[in-house]
N, C-alpha and C positions, 0 to 999 in steps of 0.2 A: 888713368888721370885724364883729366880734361884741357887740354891746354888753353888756356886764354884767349879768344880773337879781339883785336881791334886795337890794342894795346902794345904791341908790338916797338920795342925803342922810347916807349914813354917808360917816365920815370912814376912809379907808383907806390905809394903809402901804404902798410898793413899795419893795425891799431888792434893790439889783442895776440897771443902767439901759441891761443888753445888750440883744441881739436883744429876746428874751422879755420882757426888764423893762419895755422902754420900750412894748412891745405890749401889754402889761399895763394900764400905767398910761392908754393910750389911751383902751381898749376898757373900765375904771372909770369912766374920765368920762365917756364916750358913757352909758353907763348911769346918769348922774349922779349917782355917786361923790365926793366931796369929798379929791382924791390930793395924798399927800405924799411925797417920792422921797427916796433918795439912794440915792447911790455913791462910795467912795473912790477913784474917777478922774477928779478935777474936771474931763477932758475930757469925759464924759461926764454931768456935772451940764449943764455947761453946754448940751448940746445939749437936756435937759432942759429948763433955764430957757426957751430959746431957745423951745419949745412953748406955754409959758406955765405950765409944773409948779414949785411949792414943792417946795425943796431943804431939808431939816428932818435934822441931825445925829440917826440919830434915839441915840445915846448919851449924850446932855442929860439933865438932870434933866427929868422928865416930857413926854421925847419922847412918850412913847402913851398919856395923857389924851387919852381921849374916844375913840382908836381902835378902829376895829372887827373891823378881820382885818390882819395884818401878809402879804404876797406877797411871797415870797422866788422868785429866779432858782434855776435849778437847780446850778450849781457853788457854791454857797454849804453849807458844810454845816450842818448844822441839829441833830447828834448826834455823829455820827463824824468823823473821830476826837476834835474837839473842836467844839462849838456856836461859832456866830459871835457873839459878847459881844451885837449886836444881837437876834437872835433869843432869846438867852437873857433880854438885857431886858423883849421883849416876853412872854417867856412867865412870867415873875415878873410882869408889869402885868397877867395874866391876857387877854392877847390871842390870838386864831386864828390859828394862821401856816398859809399855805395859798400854791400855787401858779399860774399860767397853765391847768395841766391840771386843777384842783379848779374854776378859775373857770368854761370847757370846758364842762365837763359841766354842773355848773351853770346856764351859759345857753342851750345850742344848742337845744333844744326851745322854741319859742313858740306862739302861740296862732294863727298863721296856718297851724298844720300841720294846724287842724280840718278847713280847706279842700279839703287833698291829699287826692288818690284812694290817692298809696301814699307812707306815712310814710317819712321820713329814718332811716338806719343809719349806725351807728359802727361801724368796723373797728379795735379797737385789736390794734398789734402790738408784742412784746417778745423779749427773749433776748438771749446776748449775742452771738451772730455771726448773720448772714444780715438781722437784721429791717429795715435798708435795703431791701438788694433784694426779699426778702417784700413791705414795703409796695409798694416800687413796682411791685411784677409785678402786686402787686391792682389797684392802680390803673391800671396801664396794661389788664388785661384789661377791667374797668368800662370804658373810655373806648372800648375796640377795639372793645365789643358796644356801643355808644351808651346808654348808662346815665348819666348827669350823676355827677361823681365830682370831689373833691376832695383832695390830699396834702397831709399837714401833721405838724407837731409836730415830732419829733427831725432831720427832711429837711425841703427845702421853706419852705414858709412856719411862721411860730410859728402856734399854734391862735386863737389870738384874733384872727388877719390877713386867716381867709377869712371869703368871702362867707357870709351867711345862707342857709340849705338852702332848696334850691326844692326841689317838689312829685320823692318818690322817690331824692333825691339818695343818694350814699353820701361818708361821710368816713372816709378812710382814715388813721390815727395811728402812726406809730413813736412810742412810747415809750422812751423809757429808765429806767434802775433811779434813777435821779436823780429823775425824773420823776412815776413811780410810787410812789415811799418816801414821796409828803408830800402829794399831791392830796387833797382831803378830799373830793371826787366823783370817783366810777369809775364809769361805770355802762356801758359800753361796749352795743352787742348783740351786737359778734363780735370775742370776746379770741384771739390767738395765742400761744404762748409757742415759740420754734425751739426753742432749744437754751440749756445753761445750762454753762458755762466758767469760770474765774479771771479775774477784771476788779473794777477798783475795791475791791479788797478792804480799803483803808484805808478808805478812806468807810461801808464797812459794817459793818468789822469781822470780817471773815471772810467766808467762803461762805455760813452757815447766815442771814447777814444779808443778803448780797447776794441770796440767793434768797425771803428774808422780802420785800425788797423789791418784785424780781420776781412775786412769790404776791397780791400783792395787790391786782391789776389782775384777778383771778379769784375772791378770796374775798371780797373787798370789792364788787368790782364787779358778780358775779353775772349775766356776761354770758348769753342768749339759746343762745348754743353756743359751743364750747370747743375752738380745734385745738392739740393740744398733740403738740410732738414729746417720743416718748419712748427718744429713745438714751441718754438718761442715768437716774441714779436720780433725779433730782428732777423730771422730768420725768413716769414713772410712778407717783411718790408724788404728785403733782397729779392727772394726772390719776383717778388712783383716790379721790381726796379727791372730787372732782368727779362722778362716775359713781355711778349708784346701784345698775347690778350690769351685768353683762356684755352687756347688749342696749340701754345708755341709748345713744341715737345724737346726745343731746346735747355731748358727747365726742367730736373726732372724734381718732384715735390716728393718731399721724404717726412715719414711720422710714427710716431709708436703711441700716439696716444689718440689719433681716431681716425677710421675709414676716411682717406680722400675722394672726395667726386670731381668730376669735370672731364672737359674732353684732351685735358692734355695727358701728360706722362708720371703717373702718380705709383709709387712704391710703400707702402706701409703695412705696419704687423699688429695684430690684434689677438690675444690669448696664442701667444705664441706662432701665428701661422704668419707667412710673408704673402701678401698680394702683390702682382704685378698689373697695372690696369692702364690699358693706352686709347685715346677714342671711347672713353666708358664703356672698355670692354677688358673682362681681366684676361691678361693672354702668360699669366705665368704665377705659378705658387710655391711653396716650401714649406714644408714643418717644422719648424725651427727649435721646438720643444726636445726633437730627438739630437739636436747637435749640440751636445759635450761642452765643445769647446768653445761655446757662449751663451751661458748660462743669464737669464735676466732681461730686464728691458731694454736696459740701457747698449746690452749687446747687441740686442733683436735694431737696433737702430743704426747699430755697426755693422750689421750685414745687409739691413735695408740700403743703406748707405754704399756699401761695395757691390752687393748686387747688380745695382742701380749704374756704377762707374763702367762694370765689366758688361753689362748689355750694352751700354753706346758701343763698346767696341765689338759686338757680334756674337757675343756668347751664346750661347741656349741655356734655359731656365736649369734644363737637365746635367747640364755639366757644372754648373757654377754651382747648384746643389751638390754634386758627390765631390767636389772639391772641399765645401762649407765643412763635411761632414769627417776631412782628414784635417780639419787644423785644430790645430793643438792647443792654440792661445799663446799669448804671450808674457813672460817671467810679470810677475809680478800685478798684473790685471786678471782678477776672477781668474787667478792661478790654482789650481785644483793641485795641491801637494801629495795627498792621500788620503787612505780614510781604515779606519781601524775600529772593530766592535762599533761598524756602526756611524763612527761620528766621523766628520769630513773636515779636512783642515783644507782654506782656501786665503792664498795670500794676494790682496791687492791694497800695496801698499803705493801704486800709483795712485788712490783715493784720495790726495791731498789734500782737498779743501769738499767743502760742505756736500756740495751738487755731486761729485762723484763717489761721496760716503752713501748719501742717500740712497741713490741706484743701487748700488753693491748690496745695501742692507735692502733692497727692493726683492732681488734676486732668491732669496732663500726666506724660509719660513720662518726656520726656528736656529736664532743664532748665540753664540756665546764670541759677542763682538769685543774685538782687542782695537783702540781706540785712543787719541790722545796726541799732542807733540807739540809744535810751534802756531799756533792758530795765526792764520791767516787773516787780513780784514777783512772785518766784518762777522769775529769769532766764531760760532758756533750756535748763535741765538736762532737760527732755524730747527736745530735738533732738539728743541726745550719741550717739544713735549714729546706723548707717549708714542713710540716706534712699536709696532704688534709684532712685528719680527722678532723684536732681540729679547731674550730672554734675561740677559745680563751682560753688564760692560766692562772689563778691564783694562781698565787706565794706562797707560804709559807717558812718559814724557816728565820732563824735571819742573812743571807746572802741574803734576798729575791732578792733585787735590784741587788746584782752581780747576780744572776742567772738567771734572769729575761731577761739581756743583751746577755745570750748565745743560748735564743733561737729563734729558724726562724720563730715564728708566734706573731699576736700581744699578748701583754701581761701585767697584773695590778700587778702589787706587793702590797702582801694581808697580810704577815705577820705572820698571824694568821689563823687557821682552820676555827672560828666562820668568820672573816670575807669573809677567800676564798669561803666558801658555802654560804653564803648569799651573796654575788656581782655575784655570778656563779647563782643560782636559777632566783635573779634580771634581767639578761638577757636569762635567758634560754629561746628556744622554744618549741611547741610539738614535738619530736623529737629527742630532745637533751637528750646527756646523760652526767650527772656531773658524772664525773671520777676520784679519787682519785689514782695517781700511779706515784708516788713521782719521782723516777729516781735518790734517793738520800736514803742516811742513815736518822735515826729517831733522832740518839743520841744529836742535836745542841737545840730540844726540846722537847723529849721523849725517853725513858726509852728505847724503842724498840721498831718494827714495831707495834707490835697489839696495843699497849696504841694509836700510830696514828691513825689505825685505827678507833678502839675504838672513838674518839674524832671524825673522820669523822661520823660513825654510830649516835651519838649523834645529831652531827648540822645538818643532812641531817635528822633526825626524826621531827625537830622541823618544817620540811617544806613539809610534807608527812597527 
């Protein structure tokens, strides 16, 4: 645990009493904090009480006398599309509303780092597809070259759950736009940004806010060094914000969709192969075709991406390749389940919305795509026309049939997982790979992405 600094006899608010909430209000008191919770799921007060935490309405007349910062969980909005009555109390009482990741930063440095021979780094990572497997590709190559190395935040453990850094440690953070919009500390030393797509766009309010959010973790935080992918415009409008002219190598420029030039620090993969290029001179490569365990463009940009994190810290090309080469991937992203007579069952049912369907269907030839669920704004009208990959789609989701209608190749409406993988197996060839990458939310009939997955991993066993 992380105990809290600064806070120490103040009396402090936690709003939410999830994962994060309840990690929160821990790692307050350990720091000795004087914590007040609640949650409108008196299942979850109670396990609260049950710790020995005050349950405090805080919508009472003078719930936040005397308090000092109000912690809000991150699905809690705080602006968009409407403030939570709670938060807006506190901030009429003139209170700080701040998060898990403002506390973070806040404490992880202490006064025993005088000690170390080489000081603790942040690795924060953002964007809205890839920064799962990004983070963990970091952190797996740190552990594969014996570096002490910790995962955390939006994967993994909450932030305030791990250990205190020993002597050179590294902390490795997924972030999210949730996560970043409201931390009152960022100080990261090594920000990433992947890629930036349509998500969450009610919470923001649009793009220009979803990427306010996103930006913040770089102009607030003022990380050390900067990888930022730039296949989109917001991405080279960051980055150029950041760079102070064409040779800053504080910036490193990351792409999967074409050769970078210039004299700064530019990382990018073309038909598979990773370039490292510094001073317009490539001083490091990969083959990225032979590693398994990222399959696709969209990966090749996830390791362009972590490559890129673990050379500021000193790596050599040559290790951070044989590392590349033992990761395995992670549940549920271009999850490679097995493959039988031939045909390959692959579950990435983190594909939620459009931008990370496409990728995934980018990845493979020839597919028998399982597809379908809660669409997202801004439906599905990208997928209208013809995909050369998929060979055919089977539907899922209790909207099957409208959804089935909005896309450009043929397609069965299946309803159900058990039957989308068994009619997809029925036709399959050698060849073929049944692909689970929804291009939709879980929620119309599951819990969350993984329990879909989860359910894909099960029907595609039954045929392995």
């Amino acid at each position: 645990m992380i105990p809290v600094q600064g806070l120490s006899g103040a009396k402090v608010a936690v709003l939410g009493l999830g994962r994060s909430g309840l990690s929160a209000a821990r790692a307050l008191r350990a720091g000795g904090a004087v914590v007040v919770c609640w949650d409108d799921n008196p299942a979850a007060r109670r396990i609260a009480e049950a710790e020995g935490f005050d349950c405090v309405d805080f919508l009472k007349p003078n719930a936040f006398e005397a308090v000092a910062r109000l912690i809000v969980s991150p699905g809690i909005a705080h602006l968009y599309p409407a403030p939570n009555p709670v938060i807006v109390a506190a901030q009429d009482a003139g209170v700080a509303v701040d998060n898990d990741i403002g506390l973070f930063f806040q404490s992880f440095a202490t006064l025993a780092w005088d000690d170390f021979d080489l000081v603790p780094k942040v690795i924060a990572v953002t964007g809205s597809n890839g920064k799962s497997t990004t983070s963990a590709l970091i952190h797996h190559v740190l552990t594969h070259a014996g570096r002490p190395a910790q995962l955390a935040g939006n994967i993994g453990r909450g932030v305030l759950d791990i250990e205190p850094a020993i002597d050179g440690e590294v902390v490795v953070l997924e972030l999210s736009s949730y996560q970043t919009e409201l931390a009152r500390n960022l100080t990261p030393d090594i920000a990433v940004f992947t890629n930036l797509s349509p998500d969450h766009l009610d919470r923001h309010a649009g793009m220009g806010g979803y990427f306010a959010a996103k930006r913040r973790l770089f102009a607030e935080g003022g990380p050390d060094r900067a990888v930022i992918g730039v296949d989109e415009p917001e991405g080279r409008f960051l980055a150029g914000q950041l760079s102070e002219g064409a040779a800053d190598d504080r910036v490193i420029r990351v792409s999967v969709e074409r050769k970078l030039t210039g004299l700064g620090w530019q990382v990018f993969a073309r038909r598979g192969f990773l370039s490292e290029y510094r001073q317009g001179k490539q001083i490091g490569s990969i083959d990225l075709r032979a590693v398994t365990g990222l399959p696709g463009a969209h990966n090749h940009q996830n390791a362009c991406a972590a490559y890129a994190a673990c050379r500021t810290l000193g790596f050599a090309p040559k290790v951070i390749e044989a590392a590349f080469h033992s990761f395995g991937g992670l549940p549920h992203r271009s999850q490679t389940i097995g493959e039988r007579d031939g045909v390959r069952f692959v579950n990435d049912s983190k594909a939620t919305n459009v931008d990370s369907a496409v990728k995934a269907l980018a990845a493979f030839e020839s597919i028998r795509w399982i597809c379908g669920g809660l669409e997202k704004e801004g439906g599905v009208g990208v997928l209208a026309g013809p995909i050369s990959t998929v060979r055919k789609a089977y539907v899922i989701g209790r909207e099957a049939a409208q959804f089935a209608m909005k896309l450009g190749v043929e397609a069965e409406v299946c309803g159900t997982m058990e039957k989308a993988v068994a009619r997809a197996v029925a036709e399959a060839e050698p060849g073929d790979v049944v692909l689970l990458a929804p291009a939709a939310a879980s929620f119309d009939q599951y819990d969350n992405f993984e329990r879909r997955g989860e359910d894909f991993v099960v029907q595609a066993r039954k045929h392995l």
